[in-house]
N, CA, C, O and CB atoms as a CASP TS submission, in Angstrom:
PFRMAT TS
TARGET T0000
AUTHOR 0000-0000-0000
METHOD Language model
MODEL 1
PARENT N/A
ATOM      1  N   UNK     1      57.058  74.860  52.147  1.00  0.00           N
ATOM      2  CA  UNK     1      57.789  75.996  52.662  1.00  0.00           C
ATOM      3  C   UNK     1      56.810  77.158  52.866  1.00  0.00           C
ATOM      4  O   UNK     1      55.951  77.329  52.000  1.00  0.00           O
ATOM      5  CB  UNK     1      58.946  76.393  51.702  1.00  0.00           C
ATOM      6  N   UNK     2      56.868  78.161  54.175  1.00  0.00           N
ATOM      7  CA  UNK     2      55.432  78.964  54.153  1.00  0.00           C
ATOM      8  C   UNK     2      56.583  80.278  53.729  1.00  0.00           C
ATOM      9  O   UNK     2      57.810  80.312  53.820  1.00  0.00           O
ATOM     10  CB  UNK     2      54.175  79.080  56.008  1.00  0.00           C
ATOM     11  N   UNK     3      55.786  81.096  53.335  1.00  0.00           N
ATOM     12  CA  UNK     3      56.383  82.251  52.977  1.00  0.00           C
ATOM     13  C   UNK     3      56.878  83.441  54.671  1.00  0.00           C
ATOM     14  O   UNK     3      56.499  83.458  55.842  1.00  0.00           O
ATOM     15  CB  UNK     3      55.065  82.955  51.777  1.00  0.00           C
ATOM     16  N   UNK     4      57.582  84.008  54.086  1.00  0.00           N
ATOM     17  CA  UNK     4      57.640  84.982  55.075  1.00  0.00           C
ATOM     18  C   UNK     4      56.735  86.073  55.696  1.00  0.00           C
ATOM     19  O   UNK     4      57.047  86.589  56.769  1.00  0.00           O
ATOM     20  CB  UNK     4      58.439  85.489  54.750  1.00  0.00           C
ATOM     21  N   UNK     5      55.955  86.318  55.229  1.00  0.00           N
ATOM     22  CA  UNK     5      54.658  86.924  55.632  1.00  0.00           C
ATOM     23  C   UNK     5      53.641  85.763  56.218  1.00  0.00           C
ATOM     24  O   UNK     5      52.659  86.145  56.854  1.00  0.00           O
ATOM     25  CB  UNK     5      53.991  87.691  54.306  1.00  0.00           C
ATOM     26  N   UNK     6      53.828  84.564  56.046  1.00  0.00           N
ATOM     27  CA  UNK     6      53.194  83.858  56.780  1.00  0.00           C
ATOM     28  C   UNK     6      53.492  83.642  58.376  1.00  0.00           C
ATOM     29  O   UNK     6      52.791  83.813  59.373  1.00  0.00           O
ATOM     30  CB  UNK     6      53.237  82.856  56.131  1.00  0.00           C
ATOM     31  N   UNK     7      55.279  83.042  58.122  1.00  0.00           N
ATOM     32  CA  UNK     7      56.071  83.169  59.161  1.00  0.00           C
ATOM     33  C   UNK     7      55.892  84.129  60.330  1.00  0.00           C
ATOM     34  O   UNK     7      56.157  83.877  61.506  1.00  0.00           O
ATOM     35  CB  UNK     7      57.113  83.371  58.663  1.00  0.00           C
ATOM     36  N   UNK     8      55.229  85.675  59.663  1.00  0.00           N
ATOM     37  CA  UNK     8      55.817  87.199  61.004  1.00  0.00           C
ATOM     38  C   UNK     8      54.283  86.566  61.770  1.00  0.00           C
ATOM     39  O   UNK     8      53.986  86.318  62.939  1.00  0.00           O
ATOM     40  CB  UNK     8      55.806  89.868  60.207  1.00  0.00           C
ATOM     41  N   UNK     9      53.658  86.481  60.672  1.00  0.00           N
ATOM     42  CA  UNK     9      52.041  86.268  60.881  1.00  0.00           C
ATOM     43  C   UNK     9      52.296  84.995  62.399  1.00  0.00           C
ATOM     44  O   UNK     9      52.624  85.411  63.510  1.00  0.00           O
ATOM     45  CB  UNK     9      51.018  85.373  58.947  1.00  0.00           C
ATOM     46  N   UNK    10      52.136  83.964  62.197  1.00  0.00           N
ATOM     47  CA  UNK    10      52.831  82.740  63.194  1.00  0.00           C
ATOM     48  C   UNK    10      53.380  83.054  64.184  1.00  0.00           C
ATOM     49  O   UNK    10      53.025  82.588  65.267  1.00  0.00           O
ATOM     50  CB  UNK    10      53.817  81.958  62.707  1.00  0.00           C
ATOM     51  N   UNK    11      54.835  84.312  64.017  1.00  0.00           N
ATOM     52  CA  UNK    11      55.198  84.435  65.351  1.00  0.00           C
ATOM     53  C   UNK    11      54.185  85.734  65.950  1.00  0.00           C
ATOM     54  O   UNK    11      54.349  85.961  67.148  1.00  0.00           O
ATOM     55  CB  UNK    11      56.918  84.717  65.437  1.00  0.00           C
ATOM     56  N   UNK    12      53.088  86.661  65.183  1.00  0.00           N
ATOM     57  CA  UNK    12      52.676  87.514  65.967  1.00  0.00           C
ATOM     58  C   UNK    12      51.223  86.590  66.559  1.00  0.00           C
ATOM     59  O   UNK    12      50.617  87.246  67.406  1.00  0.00           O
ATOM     60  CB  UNK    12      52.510  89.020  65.147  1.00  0.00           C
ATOM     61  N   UNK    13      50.673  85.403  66.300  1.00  0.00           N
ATOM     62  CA  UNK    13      50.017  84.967  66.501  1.00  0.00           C
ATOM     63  C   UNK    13      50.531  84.196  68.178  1.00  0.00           C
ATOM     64  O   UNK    13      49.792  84.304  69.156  1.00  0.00           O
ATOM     65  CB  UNK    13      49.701  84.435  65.282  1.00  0.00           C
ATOM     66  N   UNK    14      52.010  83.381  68.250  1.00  0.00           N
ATOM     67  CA  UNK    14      52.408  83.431  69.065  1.00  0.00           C
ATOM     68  C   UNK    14      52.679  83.867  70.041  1.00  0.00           C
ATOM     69  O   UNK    14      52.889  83.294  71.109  1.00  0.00           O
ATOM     70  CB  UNK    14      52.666  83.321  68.908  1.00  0.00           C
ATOM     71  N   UNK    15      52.706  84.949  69.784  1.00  0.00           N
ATOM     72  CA  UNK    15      53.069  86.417  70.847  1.00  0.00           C
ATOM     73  C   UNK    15      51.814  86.870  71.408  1.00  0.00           C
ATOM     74  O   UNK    15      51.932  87.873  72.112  1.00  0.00           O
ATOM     75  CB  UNK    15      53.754  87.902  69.977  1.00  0.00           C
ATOM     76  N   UNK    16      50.742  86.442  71.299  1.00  0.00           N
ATOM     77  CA  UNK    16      49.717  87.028  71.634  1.00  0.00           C
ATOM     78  C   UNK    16      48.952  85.935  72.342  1.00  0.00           C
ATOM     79  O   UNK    16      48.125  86.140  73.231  1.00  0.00           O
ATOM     80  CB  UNK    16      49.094  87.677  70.527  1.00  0.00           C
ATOM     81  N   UNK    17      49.216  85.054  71.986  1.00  0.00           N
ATOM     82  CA  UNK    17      48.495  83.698  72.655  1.00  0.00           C
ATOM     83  C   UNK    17      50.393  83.685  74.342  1.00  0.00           C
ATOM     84  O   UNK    17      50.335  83.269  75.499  1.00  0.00           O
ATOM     85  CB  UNK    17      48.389  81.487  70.617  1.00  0.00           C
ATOM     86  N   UNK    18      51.116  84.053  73.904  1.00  0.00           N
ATOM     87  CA  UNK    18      52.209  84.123  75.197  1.00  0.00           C
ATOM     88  C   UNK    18      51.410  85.130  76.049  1.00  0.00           C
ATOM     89  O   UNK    18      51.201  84.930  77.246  1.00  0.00           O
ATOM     90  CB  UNK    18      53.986  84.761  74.798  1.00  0.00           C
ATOM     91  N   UNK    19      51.002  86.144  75.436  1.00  0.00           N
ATOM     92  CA  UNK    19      50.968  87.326  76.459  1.00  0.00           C
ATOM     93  C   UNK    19      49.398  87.306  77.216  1.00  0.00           C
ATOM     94  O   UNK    19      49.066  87.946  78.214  1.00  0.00           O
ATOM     95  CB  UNK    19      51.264  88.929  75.548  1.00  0.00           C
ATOM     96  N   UNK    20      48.605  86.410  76.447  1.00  0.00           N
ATOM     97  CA  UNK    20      47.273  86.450  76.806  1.00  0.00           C
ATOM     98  C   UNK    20      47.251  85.284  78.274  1.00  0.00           C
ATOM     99  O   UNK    20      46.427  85.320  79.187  1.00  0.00           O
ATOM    100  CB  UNK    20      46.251  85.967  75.311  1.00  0.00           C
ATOM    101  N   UNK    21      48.326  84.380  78.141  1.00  0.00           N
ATOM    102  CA  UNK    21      48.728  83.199  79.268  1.00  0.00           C
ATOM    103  C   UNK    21      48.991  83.826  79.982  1.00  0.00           C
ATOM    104  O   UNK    21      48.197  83.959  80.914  1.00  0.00           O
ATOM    105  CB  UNK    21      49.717  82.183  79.195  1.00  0.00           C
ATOM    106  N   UNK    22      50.320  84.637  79.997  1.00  0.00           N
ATOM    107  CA  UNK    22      50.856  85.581  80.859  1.00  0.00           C
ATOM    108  C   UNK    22      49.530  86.574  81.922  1.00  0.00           C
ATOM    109  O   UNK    22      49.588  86.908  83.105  1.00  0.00           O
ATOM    110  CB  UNK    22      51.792  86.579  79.736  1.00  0.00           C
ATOM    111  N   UNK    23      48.749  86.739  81.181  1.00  0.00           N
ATOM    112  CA  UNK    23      48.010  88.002  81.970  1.00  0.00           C
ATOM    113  C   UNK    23      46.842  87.287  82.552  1.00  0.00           C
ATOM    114  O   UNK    23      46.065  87.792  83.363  1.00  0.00           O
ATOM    115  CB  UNK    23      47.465  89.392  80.937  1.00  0.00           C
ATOM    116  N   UNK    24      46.762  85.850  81.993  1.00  0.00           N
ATOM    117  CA  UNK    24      45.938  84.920  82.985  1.00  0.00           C
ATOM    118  C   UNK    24      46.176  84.447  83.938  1.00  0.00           C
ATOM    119  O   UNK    24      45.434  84.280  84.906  1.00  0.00           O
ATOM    120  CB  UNK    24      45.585  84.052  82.678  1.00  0.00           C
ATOM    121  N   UNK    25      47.537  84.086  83.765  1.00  0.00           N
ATOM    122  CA  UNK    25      48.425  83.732  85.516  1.00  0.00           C
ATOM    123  C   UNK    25      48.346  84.712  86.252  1.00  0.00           C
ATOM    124  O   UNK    25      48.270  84.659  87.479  1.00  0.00           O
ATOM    125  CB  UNK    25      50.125  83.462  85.621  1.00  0.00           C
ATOM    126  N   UNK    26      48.357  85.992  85.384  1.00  0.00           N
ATOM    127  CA  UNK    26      48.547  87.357  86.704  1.00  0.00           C
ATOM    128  C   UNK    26      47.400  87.162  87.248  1.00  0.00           C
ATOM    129  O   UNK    26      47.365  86.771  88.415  1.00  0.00           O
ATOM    130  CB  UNK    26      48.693  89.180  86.270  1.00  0.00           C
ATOM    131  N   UNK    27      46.274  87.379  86.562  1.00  0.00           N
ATOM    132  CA  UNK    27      44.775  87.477  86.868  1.00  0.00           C
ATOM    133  C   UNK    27      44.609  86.386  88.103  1.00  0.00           C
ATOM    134  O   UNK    27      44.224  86.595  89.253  1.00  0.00           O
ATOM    135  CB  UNK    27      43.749  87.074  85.413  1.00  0.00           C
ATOM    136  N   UNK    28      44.917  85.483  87.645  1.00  0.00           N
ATOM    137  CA  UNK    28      44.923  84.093  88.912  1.00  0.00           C
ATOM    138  C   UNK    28      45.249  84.344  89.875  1.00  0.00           C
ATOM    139  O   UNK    28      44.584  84.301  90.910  1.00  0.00           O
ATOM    140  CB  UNK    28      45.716  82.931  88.847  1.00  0.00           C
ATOM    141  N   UNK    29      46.885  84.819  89.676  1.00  0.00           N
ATOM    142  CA  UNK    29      47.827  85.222  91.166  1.00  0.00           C
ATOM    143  C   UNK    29      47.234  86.415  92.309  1.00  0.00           C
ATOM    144  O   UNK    29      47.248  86.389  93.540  1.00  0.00           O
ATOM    145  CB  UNK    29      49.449  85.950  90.599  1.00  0.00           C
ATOM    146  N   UNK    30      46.746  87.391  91.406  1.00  0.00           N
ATOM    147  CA  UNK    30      45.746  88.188  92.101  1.00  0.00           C
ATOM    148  C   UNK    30      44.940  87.832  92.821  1.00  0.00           C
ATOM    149  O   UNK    30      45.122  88.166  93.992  1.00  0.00           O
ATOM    150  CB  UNK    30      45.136  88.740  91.524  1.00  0.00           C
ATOM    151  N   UNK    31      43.749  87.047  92.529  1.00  0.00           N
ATOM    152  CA  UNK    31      42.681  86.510  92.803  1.00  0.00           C
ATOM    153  C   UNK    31      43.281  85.518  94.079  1.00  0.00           C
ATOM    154  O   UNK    31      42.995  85.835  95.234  1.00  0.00           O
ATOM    155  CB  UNK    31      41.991  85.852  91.463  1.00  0.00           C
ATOM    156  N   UNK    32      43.976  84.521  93.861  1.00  0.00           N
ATOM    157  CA  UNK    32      44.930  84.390  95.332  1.00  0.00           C
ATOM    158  C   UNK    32      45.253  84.940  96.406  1.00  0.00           C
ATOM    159  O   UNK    32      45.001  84.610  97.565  1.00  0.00           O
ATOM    160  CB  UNK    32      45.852  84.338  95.257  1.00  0.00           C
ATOM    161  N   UNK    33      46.063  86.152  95.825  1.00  0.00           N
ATOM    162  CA  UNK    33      46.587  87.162  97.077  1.00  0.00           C
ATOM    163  C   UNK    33      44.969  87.642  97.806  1.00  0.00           C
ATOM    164  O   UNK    33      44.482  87.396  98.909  1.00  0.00           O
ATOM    165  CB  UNK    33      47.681  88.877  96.295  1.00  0.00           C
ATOM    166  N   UNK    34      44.503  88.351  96.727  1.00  0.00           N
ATOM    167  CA  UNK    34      43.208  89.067  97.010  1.00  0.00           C
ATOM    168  C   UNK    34      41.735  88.095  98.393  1.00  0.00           C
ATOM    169  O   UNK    34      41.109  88.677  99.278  1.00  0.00           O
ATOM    170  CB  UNK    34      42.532  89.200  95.075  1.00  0.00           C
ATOM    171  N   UNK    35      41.659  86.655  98.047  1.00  0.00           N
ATOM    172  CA  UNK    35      41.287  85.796  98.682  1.00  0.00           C
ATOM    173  C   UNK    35      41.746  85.757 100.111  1.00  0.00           C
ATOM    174  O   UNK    35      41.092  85.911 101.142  1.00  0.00           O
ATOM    175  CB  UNK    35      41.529  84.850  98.031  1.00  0.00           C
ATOM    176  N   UNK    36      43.397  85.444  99.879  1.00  0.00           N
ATOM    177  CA  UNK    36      44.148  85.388 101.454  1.00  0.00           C
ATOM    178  C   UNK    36      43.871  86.467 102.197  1.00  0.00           C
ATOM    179  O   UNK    36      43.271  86.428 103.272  1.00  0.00           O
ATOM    180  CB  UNK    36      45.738  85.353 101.485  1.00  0.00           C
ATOM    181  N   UNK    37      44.602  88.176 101.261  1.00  0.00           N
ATOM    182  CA  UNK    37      44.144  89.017 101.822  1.00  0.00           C
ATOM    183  C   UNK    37      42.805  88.981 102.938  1.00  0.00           C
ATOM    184  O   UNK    37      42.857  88.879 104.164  1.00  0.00           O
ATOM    185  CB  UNK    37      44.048  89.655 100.871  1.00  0.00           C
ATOM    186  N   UNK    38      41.661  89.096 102.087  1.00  0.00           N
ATOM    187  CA  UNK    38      40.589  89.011 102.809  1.00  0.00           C
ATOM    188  C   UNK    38      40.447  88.070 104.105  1.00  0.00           C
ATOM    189  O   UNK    38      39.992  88.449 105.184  1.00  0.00           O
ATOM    190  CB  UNK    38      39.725  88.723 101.938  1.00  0.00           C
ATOM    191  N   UNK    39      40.825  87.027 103.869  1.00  0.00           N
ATOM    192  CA  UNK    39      40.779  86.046 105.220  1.00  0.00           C
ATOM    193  C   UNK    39      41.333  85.970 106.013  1.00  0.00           C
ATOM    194  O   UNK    39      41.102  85.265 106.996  1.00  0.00           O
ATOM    195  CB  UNK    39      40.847  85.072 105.239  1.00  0.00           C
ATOM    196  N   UNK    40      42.742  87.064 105.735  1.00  0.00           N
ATOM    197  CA  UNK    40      43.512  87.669 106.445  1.00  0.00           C
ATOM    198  C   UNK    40      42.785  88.834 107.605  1.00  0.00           C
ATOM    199  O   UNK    40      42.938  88.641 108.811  1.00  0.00           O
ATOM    200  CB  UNK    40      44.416  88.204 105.442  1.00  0.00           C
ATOM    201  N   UNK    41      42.210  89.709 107.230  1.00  0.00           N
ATOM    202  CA  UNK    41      41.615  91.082 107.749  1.00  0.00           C
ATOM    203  C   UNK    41      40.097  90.173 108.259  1.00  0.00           C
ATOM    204  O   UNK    41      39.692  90.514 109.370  1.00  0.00           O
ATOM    205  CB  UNK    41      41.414  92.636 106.239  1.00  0.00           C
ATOM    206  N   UNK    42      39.414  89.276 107.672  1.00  0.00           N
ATOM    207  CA  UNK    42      38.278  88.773 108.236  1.00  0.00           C
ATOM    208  C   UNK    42      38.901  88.365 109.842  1.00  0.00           C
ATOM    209  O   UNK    42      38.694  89.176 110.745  1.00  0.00           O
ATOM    210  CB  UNK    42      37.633  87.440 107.235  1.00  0.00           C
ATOM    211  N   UNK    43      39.520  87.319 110.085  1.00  0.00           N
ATOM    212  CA  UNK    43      40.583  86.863 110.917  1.00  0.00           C
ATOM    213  C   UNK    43      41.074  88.221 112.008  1.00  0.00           C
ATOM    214  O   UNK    43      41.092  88.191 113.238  1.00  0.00           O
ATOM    215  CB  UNK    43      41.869  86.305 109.829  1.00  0.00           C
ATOM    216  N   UNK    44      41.371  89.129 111.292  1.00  0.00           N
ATOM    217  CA  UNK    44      41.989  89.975 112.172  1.00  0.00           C
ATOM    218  C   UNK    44      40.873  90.791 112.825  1.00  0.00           C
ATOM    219  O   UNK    44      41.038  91.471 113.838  1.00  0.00           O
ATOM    220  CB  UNK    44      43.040  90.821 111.475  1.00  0.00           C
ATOM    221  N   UNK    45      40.054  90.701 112.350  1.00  0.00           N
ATOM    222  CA  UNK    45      38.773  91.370 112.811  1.00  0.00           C
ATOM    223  C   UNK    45      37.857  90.763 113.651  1.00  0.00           C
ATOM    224  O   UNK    45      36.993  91.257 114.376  1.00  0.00           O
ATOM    225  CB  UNK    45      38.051  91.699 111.809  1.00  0.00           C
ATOM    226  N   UNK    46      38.186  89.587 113.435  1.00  0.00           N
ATOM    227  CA  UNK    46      37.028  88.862 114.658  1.00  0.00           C
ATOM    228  C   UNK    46      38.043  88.662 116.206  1.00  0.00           C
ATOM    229  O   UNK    46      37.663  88.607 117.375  1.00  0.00           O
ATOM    230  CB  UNK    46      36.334  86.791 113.952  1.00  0.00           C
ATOM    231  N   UNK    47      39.678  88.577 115.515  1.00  0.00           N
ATOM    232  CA  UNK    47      40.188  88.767 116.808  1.00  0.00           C
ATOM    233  C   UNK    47      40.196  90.068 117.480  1.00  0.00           C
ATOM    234  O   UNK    47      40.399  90.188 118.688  1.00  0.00           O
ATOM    235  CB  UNK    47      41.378  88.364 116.794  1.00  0.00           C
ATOM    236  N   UNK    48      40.002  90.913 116.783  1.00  0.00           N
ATOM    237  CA  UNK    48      39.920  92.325 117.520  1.00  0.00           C
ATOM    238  C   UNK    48      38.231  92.484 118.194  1.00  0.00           C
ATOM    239  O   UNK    48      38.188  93.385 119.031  1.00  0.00           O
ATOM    240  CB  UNK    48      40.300  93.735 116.192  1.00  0.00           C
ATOM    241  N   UNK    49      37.486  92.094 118.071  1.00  0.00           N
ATOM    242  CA  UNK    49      36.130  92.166 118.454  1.00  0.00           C
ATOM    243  C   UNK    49      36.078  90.969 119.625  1.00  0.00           C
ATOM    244  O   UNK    49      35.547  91.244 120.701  1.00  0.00           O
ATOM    245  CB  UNK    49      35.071  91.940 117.091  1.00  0.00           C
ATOM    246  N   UNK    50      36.387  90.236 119.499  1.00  0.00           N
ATOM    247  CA  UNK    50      36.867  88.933 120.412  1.00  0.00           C
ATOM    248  C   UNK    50      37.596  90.030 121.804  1.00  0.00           C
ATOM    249  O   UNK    50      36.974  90.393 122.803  1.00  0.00           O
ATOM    250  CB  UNK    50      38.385  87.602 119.318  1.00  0.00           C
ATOM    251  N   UNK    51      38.807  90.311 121.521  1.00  0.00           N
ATOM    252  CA  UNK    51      39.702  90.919 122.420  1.00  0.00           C
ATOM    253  C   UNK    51      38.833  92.143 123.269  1.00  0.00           C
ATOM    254  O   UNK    51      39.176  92.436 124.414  1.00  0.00           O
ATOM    255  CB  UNK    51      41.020  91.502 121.525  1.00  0.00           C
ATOM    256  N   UNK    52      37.684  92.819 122.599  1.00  0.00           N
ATOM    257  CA  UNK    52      36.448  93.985 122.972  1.00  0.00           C
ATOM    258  C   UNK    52      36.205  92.696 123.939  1.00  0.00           C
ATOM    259  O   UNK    52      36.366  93.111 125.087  1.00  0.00           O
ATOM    260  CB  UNK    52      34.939  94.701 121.567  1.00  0.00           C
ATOM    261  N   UNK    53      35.920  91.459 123.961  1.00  0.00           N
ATOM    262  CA  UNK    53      34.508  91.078 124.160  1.00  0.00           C
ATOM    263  C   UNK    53      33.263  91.167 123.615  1.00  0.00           C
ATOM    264  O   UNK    53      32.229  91.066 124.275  1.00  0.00           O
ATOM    265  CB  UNK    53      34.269  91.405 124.917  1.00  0.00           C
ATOM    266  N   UNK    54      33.320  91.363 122.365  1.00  0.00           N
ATOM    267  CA  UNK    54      32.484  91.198 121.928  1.00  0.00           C
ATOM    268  C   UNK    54      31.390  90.188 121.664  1.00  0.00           C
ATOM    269  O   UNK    54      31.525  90.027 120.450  1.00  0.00           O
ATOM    270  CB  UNK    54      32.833  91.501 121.436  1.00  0.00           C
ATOM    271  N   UNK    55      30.701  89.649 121.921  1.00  0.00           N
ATOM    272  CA  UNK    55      30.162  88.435 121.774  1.00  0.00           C
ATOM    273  C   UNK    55      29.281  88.281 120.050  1.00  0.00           C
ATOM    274  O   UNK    55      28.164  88.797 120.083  1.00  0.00           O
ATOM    275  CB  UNK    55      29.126  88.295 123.198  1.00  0.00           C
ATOM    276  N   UNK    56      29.521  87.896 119.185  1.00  0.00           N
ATOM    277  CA  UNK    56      29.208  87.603 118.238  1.00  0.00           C
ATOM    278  C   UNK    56      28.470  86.316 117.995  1.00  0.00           C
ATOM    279  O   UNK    56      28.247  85.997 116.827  1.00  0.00           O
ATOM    280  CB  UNK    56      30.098  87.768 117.723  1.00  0.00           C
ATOM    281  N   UNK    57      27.953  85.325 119.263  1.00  0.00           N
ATOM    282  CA  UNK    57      26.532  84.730 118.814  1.00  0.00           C
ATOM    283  C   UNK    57      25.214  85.287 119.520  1.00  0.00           C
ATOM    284  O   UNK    57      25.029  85.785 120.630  1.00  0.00           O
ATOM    285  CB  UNK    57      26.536  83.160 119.095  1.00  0.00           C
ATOM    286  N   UNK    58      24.427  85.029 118.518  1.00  0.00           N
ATOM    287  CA  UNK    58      23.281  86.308 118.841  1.00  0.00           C
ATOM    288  C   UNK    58      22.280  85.219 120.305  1.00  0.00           C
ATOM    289  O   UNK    58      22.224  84.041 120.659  1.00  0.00           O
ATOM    290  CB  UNK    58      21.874  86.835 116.760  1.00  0.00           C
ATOM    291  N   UNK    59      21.703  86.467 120.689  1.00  0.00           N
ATOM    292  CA  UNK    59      21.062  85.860 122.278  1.00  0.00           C
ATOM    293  C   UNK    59      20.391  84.875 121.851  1.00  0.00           C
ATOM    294  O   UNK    59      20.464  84.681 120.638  1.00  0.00           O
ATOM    295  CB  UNK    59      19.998  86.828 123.281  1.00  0.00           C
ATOM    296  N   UNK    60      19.560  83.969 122.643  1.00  0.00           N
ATOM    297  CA  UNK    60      18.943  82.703 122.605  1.00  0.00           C
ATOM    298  C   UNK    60      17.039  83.350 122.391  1.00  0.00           C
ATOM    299  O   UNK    60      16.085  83.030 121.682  1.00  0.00           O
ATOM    300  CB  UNK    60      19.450  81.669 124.336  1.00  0.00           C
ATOM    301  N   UNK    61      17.283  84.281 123.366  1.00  0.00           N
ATOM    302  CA  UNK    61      15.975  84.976 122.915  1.00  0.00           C
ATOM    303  C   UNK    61      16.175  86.628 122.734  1.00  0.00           C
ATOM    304  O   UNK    61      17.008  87.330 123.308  1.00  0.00           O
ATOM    305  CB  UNK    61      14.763  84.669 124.098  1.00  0.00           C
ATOM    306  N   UNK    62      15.116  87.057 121.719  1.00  0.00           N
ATOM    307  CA  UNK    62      14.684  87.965 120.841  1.00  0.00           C
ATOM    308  C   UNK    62      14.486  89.017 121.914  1.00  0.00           C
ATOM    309  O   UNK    62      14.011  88.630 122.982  1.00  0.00           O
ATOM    310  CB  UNK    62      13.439  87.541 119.921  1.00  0.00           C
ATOM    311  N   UNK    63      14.738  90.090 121.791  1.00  0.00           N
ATOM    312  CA  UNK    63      14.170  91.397 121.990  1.00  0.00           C
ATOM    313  C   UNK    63      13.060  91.829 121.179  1.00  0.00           C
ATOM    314  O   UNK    63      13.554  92.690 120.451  1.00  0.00           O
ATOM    315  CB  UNK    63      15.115  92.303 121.839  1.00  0.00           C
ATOM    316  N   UNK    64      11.929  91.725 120.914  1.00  0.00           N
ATOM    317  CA  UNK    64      10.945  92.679 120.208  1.00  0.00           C
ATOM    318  C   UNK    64      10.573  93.943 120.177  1.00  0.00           C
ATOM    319  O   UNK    64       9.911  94.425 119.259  1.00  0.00           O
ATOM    320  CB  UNK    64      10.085  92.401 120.341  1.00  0.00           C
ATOM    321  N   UNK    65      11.030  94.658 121.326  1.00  0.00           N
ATOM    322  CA  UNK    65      11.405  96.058 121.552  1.00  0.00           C
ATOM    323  C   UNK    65      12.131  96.775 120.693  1.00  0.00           C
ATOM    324  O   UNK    65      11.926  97.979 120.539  1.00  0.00           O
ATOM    325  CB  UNK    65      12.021  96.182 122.580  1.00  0.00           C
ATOM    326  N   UNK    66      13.242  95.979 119.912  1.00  0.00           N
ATOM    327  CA  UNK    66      14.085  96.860 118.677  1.00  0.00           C
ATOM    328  C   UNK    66      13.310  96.754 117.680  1.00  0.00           C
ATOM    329  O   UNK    66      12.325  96.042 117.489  1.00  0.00           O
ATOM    330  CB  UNK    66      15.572  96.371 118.169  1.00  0.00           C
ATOM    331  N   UNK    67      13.977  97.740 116.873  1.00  0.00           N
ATOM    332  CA  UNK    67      12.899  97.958 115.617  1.00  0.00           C
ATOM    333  C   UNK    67      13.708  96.910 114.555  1.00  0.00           C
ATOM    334  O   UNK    67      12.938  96.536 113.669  1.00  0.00           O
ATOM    335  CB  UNK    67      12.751  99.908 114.923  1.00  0.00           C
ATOM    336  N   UNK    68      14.995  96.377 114.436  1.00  0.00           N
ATOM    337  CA  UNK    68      15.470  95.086 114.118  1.00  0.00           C
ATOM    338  C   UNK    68      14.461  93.950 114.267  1.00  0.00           C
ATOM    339  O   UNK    68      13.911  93.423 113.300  1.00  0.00           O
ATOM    340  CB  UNK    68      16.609  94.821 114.930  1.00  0.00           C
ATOM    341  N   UNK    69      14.196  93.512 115.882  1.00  0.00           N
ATOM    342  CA  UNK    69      13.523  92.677 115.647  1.00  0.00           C
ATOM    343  C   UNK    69      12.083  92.476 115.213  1.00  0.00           C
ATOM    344  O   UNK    69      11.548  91.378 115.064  1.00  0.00           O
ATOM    345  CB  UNK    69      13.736  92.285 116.370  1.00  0.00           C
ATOM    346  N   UNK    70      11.439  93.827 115.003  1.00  0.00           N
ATOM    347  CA  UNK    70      10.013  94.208 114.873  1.00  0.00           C
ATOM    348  C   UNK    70       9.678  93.983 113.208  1.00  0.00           C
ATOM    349  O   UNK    70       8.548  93.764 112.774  1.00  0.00           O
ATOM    350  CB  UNK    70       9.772  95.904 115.437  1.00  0.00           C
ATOM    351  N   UNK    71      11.117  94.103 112.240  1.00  0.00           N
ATOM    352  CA  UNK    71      10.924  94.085 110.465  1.00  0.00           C
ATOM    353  C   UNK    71      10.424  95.885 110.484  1.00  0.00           C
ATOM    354  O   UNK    71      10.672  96.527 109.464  1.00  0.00           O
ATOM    355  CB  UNK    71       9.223  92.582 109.654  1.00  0.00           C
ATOM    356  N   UNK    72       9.999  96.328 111.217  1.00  0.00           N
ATOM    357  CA  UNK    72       9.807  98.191 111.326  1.00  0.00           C
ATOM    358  C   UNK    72      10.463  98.597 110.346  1.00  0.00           C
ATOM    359  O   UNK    72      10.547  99.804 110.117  1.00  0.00           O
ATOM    360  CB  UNK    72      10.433  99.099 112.674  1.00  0.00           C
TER
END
């Protein structure tokens, strides 16, 4: 038979191992949203640069004239 001070002990030990699960799923669920988010706005951003015309693969040949391509 455990005593009652063992018992509060057990359920506050419980309660803390619940709440520490709890705030790991949150942590997770975040990290989810937060992921999509991003690939969300990445996505929305290449269609908006797309829609400019933007061309986002780089030329076949170099300019050496910029100070980009110079390491300057």
């Amino acid at each position: 038979m455990t005593s009652h001070v063992e018992q509060q002990i057990q359920e506050r030990i419980a309660r803390v191992r619940a709440e520490e699960e709890r705030k790991r799923r949150q942590r997770e669920e975040l990290a989810r949203r937060r992921t999509a988010g991003l690939a969300r706005r990445h996505a929305a951003k290449l269609r908006a640069l797309a829609q400019r015309g933007i061309d986002l693969v780089p030329p076949t040949e170099l300019d050496n004239s910029t100070y980009a391509a110079s390491g300057a």
